[in-house]
N, C-alpha and C positions, 0 to 999 in steps of 0.2 A: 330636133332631138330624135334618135333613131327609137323605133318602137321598138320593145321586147320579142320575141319570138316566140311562141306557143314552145317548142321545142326547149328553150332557155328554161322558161318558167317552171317547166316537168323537169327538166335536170333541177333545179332547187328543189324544188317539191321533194325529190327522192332522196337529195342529200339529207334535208332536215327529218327524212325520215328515217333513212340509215343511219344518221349519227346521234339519235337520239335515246336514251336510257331507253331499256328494255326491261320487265320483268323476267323472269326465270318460267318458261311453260306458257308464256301469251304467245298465242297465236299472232303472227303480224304480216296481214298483206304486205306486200311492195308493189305500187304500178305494173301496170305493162306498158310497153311502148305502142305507142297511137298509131292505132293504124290509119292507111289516106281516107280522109273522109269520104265516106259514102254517102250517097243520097238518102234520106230516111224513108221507110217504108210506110205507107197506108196497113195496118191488121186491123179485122178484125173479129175476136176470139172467143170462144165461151171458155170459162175455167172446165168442164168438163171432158174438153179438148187437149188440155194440158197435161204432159206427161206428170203423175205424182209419185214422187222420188220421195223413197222410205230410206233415210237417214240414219235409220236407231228408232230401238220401239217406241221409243217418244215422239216420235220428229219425224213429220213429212211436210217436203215442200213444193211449191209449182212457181215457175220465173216463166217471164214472157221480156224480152230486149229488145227496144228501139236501138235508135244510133248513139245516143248521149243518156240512156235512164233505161233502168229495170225497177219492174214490179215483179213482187212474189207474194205469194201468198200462201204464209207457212202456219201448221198444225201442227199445238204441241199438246200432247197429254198431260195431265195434273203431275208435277212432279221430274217434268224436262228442265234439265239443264242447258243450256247454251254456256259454255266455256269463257272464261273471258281472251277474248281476242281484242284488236282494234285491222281498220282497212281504209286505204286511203278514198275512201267511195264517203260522200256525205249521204247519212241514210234519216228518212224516215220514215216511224214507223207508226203506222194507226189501227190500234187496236178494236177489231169488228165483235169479238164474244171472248169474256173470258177476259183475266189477267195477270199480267204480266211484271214481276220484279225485277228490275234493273239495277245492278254494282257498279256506280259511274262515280270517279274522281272520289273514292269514300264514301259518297251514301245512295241508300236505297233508295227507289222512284219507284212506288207503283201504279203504272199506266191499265186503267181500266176501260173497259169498251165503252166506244166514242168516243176517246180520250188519244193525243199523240204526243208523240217524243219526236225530236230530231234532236242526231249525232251529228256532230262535226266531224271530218276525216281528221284520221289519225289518235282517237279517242277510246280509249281502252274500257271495256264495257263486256259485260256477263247479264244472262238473263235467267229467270227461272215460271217456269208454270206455275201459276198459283190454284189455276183452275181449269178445266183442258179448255185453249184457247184458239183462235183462228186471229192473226194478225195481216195486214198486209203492210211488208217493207217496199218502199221503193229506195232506188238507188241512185246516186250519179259520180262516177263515169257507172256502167252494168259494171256487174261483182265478177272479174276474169276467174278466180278461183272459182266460183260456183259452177260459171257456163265450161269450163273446162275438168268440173270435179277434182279439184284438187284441194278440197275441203273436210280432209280426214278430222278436224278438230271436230264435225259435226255428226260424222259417222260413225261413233264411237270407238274409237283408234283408241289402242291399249296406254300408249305410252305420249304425252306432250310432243306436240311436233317441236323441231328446233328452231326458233325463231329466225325467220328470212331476213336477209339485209340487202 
């Protein structure tokens, strides 16, 4: 029986992601195309090292990317919003100080320190400060919109971005 091909599998992925109901004003990754695998790198980092990317007066964050997974480590002030978007990255998130309200599939989660969430890709989700917090998200595949800054939903952009297909 012929095996599937990584390449196949990401074309399905993208369809059920482009053909699927959208809201009006979500934010929605779309893949990128996989680059040839590279060798995964040895780091190793202190977060004081880490460039810290002011987002919105609420919002700063610091990413560090292996080959297959990012960690971040974002600060939000009491009263940040995170937009609801979804991204084809499965994330989780473990909150270190502070918490965190979650809008997932209709109801609220609040994830308090010590405490974690994991999103499944393609899962539409908003988040809010409940109390100025430090979380650390990791990711898998890394977040292409982030390392590329093409994350205006989180930089406080005037207007809803128009949802990517």
């Amino acid at each position: 029986m012929p095996r599937a091909t990584k390449k196949s599998s990401t074309r399905q992925s993208h369809k059920r992601v482009a053909g699927s109901k959208q809201s009006p004003g979500l934010f929605s990754q779309r893949g990128v195309a996989s680059a040839p695998r590279s060798r995964a790198e040895l780091k190793h980092l202190k977060w004081e090292s880490v460039e810290l990317e002011q987002l919105n007066p609420l919002l700063q964050r610091q990413f560090i990317v292996g080959r297959d997974i990012m960690i971040a480590r974002v600060l939000l002030k009491k009263g940040c919003i995170v937009p609801q978007h979804r991204h084809v990255n499965e994330q989780v998130t473990y909150i270190l100080e502070g918490a965190l309200k979650f809008t997932i599939d209709g109801r609220a989660i609040v994830v308090r320190a010590g405490e974690v969430l994991t999103i499944p890709p393609n899962m539409p989700h908003a988040a809010e400060a409940l109390v100025d917090t430090v979380d650390l998200d990791v990711f898998n595949p890394p977040r292409a919109d982030w390392i590329n800054k093409d994350d205006r939903y989180l930089r406080g952009a005037a207007a809803p971005l128009p949802i990517q297909k």
